[in-house]
N, C-alpha and C positions, 0 to 999 in steps of 0.2 A: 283628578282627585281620586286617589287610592282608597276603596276599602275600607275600614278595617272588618278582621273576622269576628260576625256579628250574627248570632241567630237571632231572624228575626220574628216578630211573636207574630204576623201575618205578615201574606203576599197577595198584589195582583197585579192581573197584568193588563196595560191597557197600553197594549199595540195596537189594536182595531180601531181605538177611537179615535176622535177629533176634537178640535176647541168648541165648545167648552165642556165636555163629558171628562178628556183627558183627566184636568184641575178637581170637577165635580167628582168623579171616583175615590180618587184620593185624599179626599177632605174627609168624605164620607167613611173611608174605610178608618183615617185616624182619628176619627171620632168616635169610632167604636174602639180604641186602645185602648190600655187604660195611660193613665202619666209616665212616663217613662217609656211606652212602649215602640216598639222596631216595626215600622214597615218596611215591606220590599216590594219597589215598583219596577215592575218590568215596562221600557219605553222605547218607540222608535220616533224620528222625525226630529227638523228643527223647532217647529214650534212648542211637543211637549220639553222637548229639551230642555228649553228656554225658561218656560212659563212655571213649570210642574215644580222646580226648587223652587224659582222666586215666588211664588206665591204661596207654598208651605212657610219660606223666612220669615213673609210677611206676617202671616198669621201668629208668629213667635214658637213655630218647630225648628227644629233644628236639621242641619243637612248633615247626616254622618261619613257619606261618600257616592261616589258616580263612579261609575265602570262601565268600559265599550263593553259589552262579550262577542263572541269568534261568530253569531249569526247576523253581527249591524244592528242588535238593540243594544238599551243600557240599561244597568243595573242602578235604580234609586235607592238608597237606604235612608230614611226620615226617620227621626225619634219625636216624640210627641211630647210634648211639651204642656204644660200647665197652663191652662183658660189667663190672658190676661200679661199675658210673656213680654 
């Protein structure tokens, strides 16, 4: 899934961690957005791979794109979505 070009209103990165911090980081940070707004998650491994979009869908964010980049992590971009999605 490509991109699109997208500045996003925060980033974090959560290479270091593991389950369940991965999902936890990032829940936390789009919960500080506001509605509409752009995360960027920096991630490596197959489990956040995995877990880190489906568990934003679930919550009713939306996935705006996934990107390898050239060091073996990937670039997450989540848009936050409205309580109740």
């Amino acid at each position: 899934m490509r991109s699109p070009r997208v500045t996003p209103d925060a980033r974090i990165d959560i290479t270091a961690e593991v389950c369940p911090m991965t999902f936890v980081r990032t829940k936390i940070a789009l919960e500080r957005l506001p509605v509409g707004g752009v995360l960027e998650v920096r991630l490596k491994g197959d489990e956040p791979l995995r877990n880190v979009p489906e568990s934003a869908r679930d919550l009713g964010h939306t996935v705006l794109g996934l990107d390898r980049l050239e060091d073996g992590t990937w670039r997450l971009l989540l848009r936050r979505e409205a309580a109740g999605c």
